[in-house]
Phi, psi and omega in degrees: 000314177291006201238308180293326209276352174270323169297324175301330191268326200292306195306274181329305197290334178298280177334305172296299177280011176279309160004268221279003200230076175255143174280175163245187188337142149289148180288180191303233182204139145268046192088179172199144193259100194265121184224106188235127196236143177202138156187136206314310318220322184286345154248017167060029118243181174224107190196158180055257146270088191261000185203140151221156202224122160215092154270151193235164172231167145232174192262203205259185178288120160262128170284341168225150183301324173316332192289341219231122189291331191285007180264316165338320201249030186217002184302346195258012164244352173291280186333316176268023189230127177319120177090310179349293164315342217263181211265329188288356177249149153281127178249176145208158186271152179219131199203127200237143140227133201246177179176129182215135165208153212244145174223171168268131177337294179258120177270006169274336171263124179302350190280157152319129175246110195275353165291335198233155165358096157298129165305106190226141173242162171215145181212123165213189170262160158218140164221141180210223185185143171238122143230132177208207228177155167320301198266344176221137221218120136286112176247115166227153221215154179225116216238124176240109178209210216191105190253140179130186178293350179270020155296336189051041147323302175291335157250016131332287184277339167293324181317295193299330159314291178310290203309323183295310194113008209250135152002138185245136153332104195247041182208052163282342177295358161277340200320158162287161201266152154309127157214134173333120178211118172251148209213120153251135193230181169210136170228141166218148187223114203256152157221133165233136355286248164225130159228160220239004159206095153337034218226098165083194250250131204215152124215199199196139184240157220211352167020113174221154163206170208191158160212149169236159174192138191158165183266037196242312153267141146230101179213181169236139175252158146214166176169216164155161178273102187234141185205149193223153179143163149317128166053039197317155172281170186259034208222169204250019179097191182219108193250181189233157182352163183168170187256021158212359202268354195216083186212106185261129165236096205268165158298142168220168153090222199283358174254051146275141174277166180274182224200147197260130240271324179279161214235319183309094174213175206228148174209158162232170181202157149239140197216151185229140176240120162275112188223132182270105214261126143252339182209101198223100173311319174323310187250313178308328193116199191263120175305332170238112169116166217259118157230159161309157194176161189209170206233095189276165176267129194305308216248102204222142196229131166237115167235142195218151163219173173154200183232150170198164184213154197222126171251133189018260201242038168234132162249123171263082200273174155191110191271158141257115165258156184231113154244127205294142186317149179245339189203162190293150157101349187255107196284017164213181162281180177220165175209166200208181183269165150199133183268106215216149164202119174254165175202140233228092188299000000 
């Protein structure tokens, strides 16, 4: 007892005086560098969704797209997409490279198992642009890769085996065949309420809804975020892998909230995702030509809790997801890590 009631004194007194002892704006940002690792490896399995990999950048806040040189060869599509432009948002170019790979419950057989998860890789580019606001971030994003052996899906995870120690997989000669995968998504991300000092003990509800269409995804998300802690981040949250959802674009400049004088703070969160699946190439198959396929479930959920902590301008998460069967016949969900550490120029 004497010991919480001293955490308890520490915790309070970090809080209060974080209050009254606020900085003013931070400088602007030179961008932030998002690096995110998820594997099953965290609940001790190797099945399904077993490995995903991403780092993104985004740029620093632009008042015009223009500002930025890496923006010229997307300018003439900037211009022309509704709202984007208008003076009141902060913007950023945002640019990815991914990897995801997918197995079947059982990997000791070489054979088909035509009942369970086809063994699939996906390796891609993204490139998009956030426009936001204190209280809301638009993200559209445009995702280009290669689902098939030209992923090094398979010799990605045999790499990761060996370093484990573990057995390799052995029925990648199932695999889905190359094919060219395009992905376009829209996200939007609310925060509520709106605070306006960044300072001692908080919370925040996080709201998002979204659609991707391409042949690689095609569904509508809807879901959302709540998160508690100290010195909450001045950010849209922490999501797990996604084809927009996992790009940190903090507030900066003059819509930054102000900040608490201690550089250190903490949170915990829960966050639910909803996607109504009209097409995920992973269980359907290849759009041209003869593949494995399974027969996936329309109504697919991802629940996550975890932690995180942010020292001045680097944030560190780490979620356990629980994801709802993705296809008939699998006999549970699954769940897996995630790791995210963004940092902030």
């Amino acid at each position: 007892m004497h010991q919480r009631a001293v955490l308890f004194s520490v915790l309070t007194s970090m809080s209060f005086g974080s209050i009254s002892a606020v900085t003013a704006e931070p400088p602007p940002s030179g961008g932030t560098l998002s690096i995110y690792l998820e594997n099953d490896l965290f609940a001790g399995t190797d099945r399904y969704y077993t490995s995903g990999a991403k780092i993104s950048w985004s740029s620093a806040d632009l008042e015009n797209l223009a500002d930025s040189p890496y923006s010229s060869p997307f300018l003439g599509v900037f211009r022309i997409l509704p709202y984007i432009n208008e003076k009141a948002y902060q913007k950023n170019l945002l640019f990815t490279l991914g990897q995801n790979i997918y197995t079947p419950n059982d990997t000791k057989t070489s054979a088909l198992i035509t009942n369970d998860r086809p063994y699939a890789g996906y390796l891609y580019l993204g490139v998009g642009v956030a426009w936001k606001t204190a209280e809301v971030r638009n993200t559209l994003a445009l995702n280009v890769g290669v689902v098939g052996p030209s992923s090094y899906a398979e010799e990605t995870q045999r790499l990761i085996h060996d370093v484990r120690k573990l057995d390799h997989p052995r029925g990648w000669d199932n695999q889905l065949h190359d094919e060219l995968g395009l992905t376009g998504v829209y996200l939007r991300d609310w925060r509520w309420p709106k605070i306006s000092r960044r300072s001692g003990i908080d919370w925040e509800l996080l709201p998002h809804a979204g659609v991707a269409v391409g042949n690689v995804q095609t569904y509508a998300n809807v879901g959302g975020e709540l998160r508690f802690g100290l010195n909450l981040p001045d950010d849209f949250g922490t999501a797990a892998i996604g084809p927009a959802a996992s790009t940190s674009t903090p507030v900066d400049g003059a819509l930054a909230a102000t900040r608490s004088r201690v550089d250190f703070g903490f949170y915990l969160f829960g966050r639910v995702d909803g996607r109504a699946v009209v097409h995920n190439i992973f269980l359907d198959g290849n759009t041209f030509g003869n593949s494995h396929s399974v027969e996936k479930e329309w109504a697919v959920a991802d629940l996550s809790a975890g932690i995180g902590t942010n020292y001045k301008n680097t944030k560190l998460a780490y979620a356990l997801v629980y994801r709802t069967r993705e296809f008939k016949g699998q006999k549970e969900g699954q769940l897996f890590g995630t790791i995210s550490v963004n940092i902030a120029f």
